[in-house]
Residue frames relative to the residue before (quaternion, step in Angstrom):
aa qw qx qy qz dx dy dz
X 1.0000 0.0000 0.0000 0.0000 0.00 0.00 0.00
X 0.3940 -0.7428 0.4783 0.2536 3.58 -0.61 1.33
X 0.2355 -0.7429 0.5213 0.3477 3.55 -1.28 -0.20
X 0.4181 -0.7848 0.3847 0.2474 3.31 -0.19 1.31
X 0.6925 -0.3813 0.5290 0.3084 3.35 -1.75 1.04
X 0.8255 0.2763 -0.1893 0.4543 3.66 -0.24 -1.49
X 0.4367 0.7110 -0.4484 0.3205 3.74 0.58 0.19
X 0.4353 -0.6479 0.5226 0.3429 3.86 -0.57 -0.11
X 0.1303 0.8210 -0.5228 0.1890 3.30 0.26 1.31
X 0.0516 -0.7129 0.6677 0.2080 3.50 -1.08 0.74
X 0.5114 -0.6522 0.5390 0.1500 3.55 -1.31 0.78
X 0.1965 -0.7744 0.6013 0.0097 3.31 -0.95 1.09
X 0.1219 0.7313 -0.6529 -0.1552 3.65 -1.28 0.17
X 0.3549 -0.7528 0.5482 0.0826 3.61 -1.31 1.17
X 0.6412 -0.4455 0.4256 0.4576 3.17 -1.53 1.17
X 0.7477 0.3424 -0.2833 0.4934 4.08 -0.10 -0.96
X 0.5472 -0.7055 0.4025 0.2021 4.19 0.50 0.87
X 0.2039 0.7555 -0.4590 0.4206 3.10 1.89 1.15
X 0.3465 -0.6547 0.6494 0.1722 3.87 -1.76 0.43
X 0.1218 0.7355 -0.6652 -0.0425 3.45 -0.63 1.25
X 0.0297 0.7886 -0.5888 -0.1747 4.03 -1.01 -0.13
X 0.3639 -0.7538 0.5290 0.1399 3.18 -0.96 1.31
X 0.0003 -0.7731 0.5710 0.2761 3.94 -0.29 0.59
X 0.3702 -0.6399 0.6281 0.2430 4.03 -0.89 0.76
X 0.4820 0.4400 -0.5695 0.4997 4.05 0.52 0.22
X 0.8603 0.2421 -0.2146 0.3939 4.39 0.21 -0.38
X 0.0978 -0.8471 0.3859 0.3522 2.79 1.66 -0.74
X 0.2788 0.6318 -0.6018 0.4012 3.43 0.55 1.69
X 0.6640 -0.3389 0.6139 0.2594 3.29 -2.24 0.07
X 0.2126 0.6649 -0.7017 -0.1427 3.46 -1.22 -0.14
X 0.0481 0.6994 -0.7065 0.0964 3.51 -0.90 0.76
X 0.0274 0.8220 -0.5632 0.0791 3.72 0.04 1.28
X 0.8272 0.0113 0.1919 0.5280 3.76 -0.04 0.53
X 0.5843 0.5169 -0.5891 0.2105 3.88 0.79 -0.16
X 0.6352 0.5167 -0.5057 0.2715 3.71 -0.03 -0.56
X 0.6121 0.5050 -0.5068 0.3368 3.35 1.05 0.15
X 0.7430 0.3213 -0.2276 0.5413 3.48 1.80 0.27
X 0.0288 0.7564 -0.6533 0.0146 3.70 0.63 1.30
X 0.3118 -0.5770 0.6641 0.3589 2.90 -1.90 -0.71
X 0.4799 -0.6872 0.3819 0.3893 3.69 -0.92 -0.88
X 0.6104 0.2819 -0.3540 0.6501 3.34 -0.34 1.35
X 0.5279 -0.5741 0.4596 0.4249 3.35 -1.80 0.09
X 0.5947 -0.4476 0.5392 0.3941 3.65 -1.85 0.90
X 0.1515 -0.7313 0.6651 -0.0027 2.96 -1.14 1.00
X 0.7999 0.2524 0.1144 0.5323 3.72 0.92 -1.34
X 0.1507 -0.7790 0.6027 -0.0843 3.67 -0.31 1.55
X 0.2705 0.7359 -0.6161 -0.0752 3.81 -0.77 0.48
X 0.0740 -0.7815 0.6125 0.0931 4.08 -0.11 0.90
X 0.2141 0.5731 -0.7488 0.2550 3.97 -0.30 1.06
X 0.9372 -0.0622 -0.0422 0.3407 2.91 -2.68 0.53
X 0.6920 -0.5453 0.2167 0.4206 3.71 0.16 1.78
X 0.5240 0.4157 -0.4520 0.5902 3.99 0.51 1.05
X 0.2346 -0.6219 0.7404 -0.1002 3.12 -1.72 1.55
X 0.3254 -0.7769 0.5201 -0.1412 3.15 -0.61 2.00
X 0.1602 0.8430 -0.5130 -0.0222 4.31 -0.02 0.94
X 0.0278 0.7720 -0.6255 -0.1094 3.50 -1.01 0.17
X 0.2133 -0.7854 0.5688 0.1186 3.61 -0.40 0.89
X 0.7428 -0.3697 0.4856 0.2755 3.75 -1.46 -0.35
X 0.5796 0.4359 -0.4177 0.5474 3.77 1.49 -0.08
X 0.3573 -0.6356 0.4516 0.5142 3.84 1.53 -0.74
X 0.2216 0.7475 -0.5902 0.2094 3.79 0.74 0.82
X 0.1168 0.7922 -0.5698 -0.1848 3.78 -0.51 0.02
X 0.0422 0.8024 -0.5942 0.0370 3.85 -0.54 0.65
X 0.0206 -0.7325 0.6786 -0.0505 3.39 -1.38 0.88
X 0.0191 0.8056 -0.5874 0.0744 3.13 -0.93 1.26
X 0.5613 -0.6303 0.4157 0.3389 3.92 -0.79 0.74
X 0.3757 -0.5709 0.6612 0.3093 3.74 -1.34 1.03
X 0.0205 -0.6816 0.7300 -0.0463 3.68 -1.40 1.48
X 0.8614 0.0307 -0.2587 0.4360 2.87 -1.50 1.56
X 0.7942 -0.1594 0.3939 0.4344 3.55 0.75 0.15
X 0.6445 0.6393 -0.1194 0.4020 3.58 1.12 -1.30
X 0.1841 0.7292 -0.6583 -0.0311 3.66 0.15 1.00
X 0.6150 0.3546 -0.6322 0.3105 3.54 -0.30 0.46
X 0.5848 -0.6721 0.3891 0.2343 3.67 -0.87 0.36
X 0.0968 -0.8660 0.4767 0.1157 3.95 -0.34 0.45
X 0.8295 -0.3641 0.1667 0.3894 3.33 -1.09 0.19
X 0.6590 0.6566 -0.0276 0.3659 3.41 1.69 -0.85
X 0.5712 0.6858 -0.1094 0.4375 2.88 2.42 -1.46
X 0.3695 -0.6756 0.6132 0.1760 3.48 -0.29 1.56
X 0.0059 -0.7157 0.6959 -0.0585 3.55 -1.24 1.08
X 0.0695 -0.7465 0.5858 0.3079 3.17 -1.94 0.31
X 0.5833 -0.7411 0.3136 0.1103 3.35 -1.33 0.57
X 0.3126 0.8157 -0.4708 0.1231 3.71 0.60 -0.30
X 0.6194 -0.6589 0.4267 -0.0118 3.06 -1.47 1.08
X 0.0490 -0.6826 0.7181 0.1266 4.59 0.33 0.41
X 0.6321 -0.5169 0.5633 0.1262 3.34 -2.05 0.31
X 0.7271 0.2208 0.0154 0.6499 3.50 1.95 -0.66
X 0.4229 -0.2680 0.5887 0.6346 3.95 -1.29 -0.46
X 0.3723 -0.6748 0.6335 0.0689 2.49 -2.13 0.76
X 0.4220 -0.8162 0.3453 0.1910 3.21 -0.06 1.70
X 0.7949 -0.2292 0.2382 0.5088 3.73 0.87 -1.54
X 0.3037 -0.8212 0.4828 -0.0171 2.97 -0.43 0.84
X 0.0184 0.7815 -0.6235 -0.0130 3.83 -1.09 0.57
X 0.0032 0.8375 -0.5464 -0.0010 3.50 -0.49 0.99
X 0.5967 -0.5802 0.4346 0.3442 3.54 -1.23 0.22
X 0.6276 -0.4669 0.3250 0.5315 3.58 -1.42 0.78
X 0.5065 0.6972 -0.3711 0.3459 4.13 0.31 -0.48
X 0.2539 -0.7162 0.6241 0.1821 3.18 0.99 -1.59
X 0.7073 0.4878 -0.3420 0.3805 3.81 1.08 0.36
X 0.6771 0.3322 -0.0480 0.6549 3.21 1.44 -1.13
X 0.3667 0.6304 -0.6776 0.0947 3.27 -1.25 0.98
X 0.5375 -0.3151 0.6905 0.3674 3.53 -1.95 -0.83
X 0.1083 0.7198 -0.6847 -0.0353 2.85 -1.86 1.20
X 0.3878 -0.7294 0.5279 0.1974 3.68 -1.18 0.34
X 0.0388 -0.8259 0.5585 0.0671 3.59 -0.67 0.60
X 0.6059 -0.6241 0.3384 0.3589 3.74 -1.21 0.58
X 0.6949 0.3820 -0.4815 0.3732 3.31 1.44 0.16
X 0.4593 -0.7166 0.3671 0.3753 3.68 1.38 0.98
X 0.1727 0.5528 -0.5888 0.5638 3.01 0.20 2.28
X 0.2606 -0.6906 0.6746 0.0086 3.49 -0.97 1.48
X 0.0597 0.7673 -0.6373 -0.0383 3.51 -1.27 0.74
X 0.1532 -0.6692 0.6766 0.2663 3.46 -1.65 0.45
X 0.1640 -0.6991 0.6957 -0.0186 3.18 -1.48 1.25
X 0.0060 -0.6969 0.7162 -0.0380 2.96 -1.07 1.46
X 0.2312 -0.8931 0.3773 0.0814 3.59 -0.63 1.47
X 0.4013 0.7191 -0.3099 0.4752 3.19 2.33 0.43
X 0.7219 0.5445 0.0130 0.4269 3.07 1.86 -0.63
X 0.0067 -0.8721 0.3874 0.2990 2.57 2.21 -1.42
X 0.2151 0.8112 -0.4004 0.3679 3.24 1.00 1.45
X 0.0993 0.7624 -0.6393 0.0138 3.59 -0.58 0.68
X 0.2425 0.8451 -0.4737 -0.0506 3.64 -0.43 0.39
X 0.3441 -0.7487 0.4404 0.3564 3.45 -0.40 0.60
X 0.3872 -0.6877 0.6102 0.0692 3.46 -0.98 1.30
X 0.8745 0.0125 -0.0145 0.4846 3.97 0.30 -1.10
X 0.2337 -0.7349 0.6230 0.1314 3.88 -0.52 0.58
X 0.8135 -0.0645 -0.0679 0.5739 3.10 -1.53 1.13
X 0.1760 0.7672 -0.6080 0.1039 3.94 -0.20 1.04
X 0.6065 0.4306 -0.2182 0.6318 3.20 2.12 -0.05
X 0.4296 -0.4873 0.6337 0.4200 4.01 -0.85 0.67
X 0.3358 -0.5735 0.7349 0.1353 3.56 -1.77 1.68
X 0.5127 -0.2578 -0.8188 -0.0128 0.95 -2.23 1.79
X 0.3600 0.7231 -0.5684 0.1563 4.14 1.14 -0.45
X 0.3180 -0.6963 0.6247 0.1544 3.50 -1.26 0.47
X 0.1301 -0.7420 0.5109 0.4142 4.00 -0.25 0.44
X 0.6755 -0.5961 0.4286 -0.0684 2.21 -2.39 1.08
X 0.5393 0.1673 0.0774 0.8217 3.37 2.25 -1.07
X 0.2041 0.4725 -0.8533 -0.0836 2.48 -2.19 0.55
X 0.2644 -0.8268 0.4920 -0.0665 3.65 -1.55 0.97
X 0.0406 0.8212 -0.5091 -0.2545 3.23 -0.10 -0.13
X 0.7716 -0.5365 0.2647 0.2160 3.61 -1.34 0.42
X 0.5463 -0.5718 0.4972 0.3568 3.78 0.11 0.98
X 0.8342 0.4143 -0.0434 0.3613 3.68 -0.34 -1.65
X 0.7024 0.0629 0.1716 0.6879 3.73 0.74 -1.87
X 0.3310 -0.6800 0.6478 0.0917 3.06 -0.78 1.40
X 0.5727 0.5998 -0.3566 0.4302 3.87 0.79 -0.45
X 0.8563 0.1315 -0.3330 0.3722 3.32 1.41 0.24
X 0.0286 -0.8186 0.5685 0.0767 3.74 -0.66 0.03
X 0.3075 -0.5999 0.7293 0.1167 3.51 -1.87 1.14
X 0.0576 0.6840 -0.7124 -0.1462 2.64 -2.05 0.62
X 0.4960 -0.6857 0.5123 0.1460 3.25 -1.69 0.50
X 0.1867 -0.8226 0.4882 0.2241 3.60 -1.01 0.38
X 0.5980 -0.6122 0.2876 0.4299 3.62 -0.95 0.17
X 0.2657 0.7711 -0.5366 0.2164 3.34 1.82 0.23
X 0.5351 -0.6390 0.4716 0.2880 3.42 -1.22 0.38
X 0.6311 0.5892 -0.3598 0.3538 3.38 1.30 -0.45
X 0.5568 -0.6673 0.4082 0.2793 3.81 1.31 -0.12
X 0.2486 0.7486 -0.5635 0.2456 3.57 1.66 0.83
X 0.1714 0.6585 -0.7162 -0.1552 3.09 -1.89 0.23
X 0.2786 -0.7369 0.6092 0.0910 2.72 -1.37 0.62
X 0.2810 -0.7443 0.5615 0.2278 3.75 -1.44 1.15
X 0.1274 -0.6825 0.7132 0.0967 3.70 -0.81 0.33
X 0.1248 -0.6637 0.7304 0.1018 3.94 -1.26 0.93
X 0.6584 -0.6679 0.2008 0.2832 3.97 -1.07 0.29
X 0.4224 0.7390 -0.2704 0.4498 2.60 2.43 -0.37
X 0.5142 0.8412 0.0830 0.1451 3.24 1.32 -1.07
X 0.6609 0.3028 0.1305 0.6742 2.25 1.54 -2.08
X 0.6386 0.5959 -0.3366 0.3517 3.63 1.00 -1.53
């Protein structure tokens, strides 16, 4: 029995880079078939937009495979892509698509990932005082052309970044 996309589903990621999803309408577990799709490291980063479920775990795996039939947990069958971060992947911001976004990594390193492309590219080094890992990445409400991130520094840096910037 799939768990449906349109269902009230909260997403889970597991120290062992397993999919769990609690639905609060039964108050049950559902864990259909992920371990037959982990990643490495723990899920850190969940993005479920335009029928595609986006992970990044703590080894810096990032994979995104399409919800079939209804089916967000993934099965032996589920065409996936794969791409690699330099660090755990701290946070992540992605477009309503689910292809394009901004990531952050614990070795405070900003990437743009464009998964139409199978593109990762790092855009900002050390955007976080080393060893901090960032903590946010956002994009802008108004101008998508810009976005801040933050680090886990205690001191409360942020930093703006416009696309012109980075490119």
């Amino acid at each position: 029995m799939p768990a449906p996309v349109s269902a009230c589903l909260l997403l889970l990621g597991t120290r062992d880079g397993a999919l769990v999803a609690y639905n609060p309408l039964s108050y049950e577990f559902l864990n259909f078939g992920s371990k037959l799709f982990a990643i490495d490291g723990q899920i850190g980063c969940i993005s479920v937009k335009n029928s595609t479920v986006l992970l990044a775990s703590s080894s810096g795996a990032i994979v995104r495979y399409s919800v079939v039939a209804g089916n967000i947990f993934p099965t032996k069958d589920t065409k996936s892509l794969y791409l690699q971060a330099d660090g755990a992947v701290t946070c992540i911001q992605m477009d309503n698509l689910n292809n394009e976004g901004i990531l952050g990594t614990s070795k405070g390193n900003l990437y743009y990932l464009n998964l139409s492309e199978r593109a990762l590219i790092r855009i900002v080094s050390r955007a976080a005082p080393t060893p901090e890992r960032i903590q946010s990445v956002e994009y802008d409400t108004f101008n998508q052309n810009l976005f801040y991130s933050t680090s886990g520094e205690a001191n409360g840096d942020v930093k703006l970044y416009t696309s012109s910037t980075v490119d």
